[in-house]
C-alpha positions as CSV (number, residue, x, y, z in Angstrom):
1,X,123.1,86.9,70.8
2,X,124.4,88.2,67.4
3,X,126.2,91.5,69.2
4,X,126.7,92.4,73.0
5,X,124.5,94.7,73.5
6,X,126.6,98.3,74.0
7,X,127.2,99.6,77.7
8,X,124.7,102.6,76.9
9,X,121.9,100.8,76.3
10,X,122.0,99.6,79.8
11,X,122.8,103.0,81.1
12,X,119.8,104.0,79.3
13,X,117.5,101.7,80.6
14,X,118.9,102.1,84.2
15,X,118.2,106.5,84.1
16,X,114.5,106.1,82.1
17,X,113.7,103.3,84.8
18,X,112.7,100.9,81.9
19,X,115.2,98.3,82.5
20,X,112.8,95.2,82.4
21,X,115.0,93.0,84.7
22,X,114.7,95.7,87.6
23,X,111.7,94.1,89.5
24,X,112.1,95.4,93.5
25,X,113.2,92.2,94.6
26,X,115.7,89.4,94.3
27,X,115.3,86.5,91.7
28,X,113.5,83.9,93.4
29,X,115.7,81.4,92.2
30,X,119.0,83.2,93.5
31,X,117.1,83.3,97.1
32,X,116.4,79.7,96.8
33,X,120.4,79.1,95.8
34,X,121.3,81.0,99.0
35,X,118.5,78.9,101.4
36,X,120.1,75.8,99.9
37,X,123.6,77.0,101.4
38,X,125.1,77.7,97.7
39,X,126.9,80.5,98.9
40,X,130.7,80.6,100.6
41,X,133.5,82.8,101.3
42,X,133.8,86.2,99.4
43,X,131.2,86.4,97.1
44,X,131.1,88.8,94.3
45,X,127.7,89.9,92.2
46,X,128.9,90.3,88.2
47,X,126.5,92.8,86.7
48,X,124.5,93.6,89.9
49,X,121.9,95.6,88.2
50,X,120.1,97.4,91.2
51,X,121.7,95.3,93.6
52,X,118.9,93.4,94.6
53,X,120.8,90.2,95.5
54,X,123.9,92.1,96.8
55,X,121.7,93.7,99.3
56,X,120.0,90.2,100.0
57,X,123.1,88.7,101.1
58,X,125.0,91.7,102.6
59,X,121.9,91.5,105.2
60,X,122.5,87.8,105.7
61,X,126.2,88.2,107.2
62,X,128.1,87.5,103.7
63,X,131.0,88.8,102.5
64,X,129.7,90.6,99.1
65,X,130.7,92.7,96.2
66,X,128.3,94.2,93.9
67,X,129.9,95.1,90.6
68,X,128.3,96.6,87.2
69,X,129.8,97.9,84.5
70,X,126.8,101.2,84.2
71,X,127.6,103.7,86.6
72,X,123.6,104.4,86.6
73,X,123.2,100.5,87.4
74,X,125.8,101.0,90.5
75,X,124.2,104.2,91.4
76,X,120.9,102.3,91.5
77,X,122.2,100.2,93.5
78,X,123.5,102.0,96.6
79,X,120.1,104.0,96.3
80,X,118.5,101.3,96.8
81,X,120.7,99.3,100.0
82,X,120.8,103.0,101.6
83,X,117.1,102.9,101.2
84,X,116.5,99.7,103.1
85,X,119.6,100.5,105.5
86,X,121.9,97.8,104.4
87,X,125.7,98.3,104.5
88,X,126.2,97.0,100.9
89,X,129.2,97.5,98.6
90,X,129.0,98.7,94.9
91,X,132.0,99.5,92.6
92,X,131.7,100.4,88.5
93,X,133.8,97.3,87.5
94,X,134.4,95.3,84.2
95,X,133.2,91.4,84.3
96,X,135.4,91.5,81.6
97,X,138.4,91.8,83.3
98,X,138.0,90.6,86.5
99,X,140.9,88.8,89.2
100,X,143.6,91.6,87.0
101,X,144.4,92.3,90.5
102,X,145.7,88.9,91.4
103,X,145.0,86.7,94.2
104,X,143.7,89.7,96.2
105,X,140.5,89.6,93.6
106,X,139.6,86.5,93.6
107,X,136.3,85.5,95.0
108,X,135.0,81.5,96.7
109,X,131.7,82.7,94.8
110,X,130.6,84.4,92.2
111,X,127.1,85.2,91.0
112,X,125.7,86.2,87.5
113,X,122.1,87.0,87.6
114,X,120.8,87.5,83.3
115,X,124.5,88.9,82.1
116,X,125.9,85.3,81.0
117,X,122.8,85.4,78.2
118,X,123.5,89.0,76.7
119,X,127.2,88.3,74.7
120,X,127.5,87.1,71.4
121,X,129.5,84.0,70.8
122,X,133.1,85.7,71.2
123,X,132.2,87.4,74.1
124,X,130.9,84.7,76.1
125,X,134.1,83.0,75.1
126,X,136.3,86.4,77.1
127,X,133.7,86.1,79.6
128,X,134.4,83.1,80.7
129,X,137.7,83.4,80.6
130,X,137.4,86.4,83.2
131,X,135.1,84.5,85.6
132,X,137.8,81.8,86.1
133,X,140.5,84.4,86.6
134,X,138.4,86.1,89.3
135,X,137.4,82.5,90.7
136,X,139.6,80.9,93.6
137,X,140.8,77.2,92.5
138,X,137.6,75.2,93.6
139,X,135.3,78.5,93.9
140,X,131.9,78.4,91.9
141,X,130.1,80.3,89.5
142,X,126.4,80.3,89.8
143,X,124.3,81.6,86.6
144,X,121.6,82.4,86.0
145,X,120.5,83.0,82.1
146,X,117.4,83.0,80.0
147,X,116.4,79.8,78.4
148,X,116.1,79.4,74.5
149,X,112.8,77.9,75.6
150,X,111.4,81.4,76.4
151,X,109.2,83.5,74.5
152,X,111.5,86.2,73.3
153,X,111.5,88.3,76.5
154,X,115.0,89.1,76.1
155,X,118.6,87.3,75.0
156,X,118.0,83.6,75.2
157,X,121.0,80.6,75.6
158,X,120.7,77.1,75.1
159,X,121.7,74.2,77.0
160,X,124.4,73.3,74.5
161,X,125.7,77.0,74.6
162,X,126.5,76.9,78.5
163,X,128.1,73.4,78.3
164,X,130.4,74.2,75.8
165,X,131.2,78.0,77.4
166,X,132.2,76.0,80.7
167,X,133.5,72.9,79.1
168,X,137.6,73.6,79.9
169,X,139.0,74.8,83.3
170,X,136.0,73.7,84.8
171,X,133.5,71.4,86.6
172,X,129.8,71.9,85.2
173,X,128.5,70.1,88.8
174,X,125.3,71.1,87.2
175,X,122.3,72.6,85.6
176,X,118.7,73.3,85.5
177,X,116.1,74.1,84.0
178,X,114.6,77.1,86.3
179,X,112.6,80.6,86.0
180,X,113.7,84.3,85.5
181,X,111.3,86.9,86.8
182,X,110.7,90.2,84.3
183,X,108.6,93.1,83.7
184,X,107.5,93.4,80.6
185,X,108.7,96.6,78.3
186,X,107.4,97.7,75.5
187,X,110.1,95.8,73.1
188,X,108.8,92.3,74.2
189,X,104.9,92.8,74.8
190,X,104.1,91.8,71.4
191,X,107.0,88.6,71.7
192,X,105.4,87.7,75.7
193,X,101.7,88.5,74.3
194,X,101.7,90.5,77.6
195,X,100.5,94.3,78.7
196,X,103.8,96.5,79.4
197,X,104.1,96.4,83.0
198,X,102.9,92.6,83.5
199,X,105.5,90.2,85.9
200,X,106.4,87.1,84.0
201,X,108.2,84.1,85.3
202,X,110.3,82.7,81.7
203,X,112.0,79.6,81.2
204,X,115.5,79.7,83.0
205,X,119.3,78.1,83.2
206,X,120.8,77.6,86.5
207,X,124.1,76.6,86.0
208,X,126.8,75.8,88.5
209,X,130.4,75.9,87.4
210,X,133.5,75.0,90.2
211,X,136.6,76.0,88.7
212,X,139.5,73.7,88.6
């Protein structure tokens, strides 16, 4: 990315209902990470969106936050758990400044679903920074991020990118190559060669971070 995108542009997308990452359902690779037994301890859900995978493991017994930084995104989201009956927690909160509350914020797990991929270089750099203050010593990061290998559909990292973003103060115990599920808006049809409205599956990170 060039420039973060600005905090209204997500607010925007979340009220008009265009936001292309909101698809009614968790990413299947983020279910997949939880059926593999990826997930421990308090877990906390950095840029929740709709709060999709906060309500998936809320209803699986685990001890979740949901955070976002659009108060439409975290207004979504408790829509959406009350819909479904699931107990979930959502909080407005910055992933730029998370564990400022000392020990008593950190989390054994924390999840970024597609918010890794949308800061420019000196960003990323803060970012990170913030996801290792709000990490427990040996706690892990699990991110997901679109792949430079996609077709445009929205901001897109490189392999390179992630190793060198989690290259100090922590243990890159892995990543791979995976798929991010979309809608596709009107800003990408002509990039995706897609109708608007069309599900695509596009080339994916999965990273996994343990902090040291």
């Amino acid at each position: 990315m060039e420039t973060t995108p600005t905090r209204e542009l997500f607010d925007e997308a979340y009220e008009s209902g265009t936001a292309p990452w909101v698809i009614g359902e968790p990413q299947p690779a983020i279910v997949e990470l939880e059926r593999a037994g990826r997930f421990r301890g308090r877990v906390l859900d950095v840029g929740c969106g709709a709060g999709e995978h906060t309500i998936l493991l809320t209803r699986l017994g685990y001890d979740v936050l949901g955070i976002d930084y659009s108060p439409h995104a975290v207004a979504l989201a408790r829509q959406n758990a009350g819909r479904r009956g699931v107990d979930a927690r959502f909080a407005v909160g910055d992933a730029m400044a998370l564990g400022t509350g000392g020990e008593g914020e950190r989390y054994d797990t924390i999840l970024d679903s597609a918010l890794f991929h949308i800061f420019d270089d000196a960003d990323r750099q803060t970012y990170v920074a913030s996801l290792h203050a709000g990490c427990r010593p040996g706690g892990t990061v699990h991110v997901l991020a679109l792949s430079d290998a996609g077709r445009g559909f929205g901001p897109q990292v490189s392999e390179d990118q992630i190793r060198r973003a989690f290259g100090h103060g922590w243990d890159l115990e892995a990543l791979e190559a995976t798929t991010y599920r979309g809608v596709v808006g009107p800003a990408h049809a002509d990039a995706i060669g897609l109708p608007v409205g069309a599900q695509v599956d596009e080339p994916a990170w999965l990273a996994r971070a343990v902090r040291l």
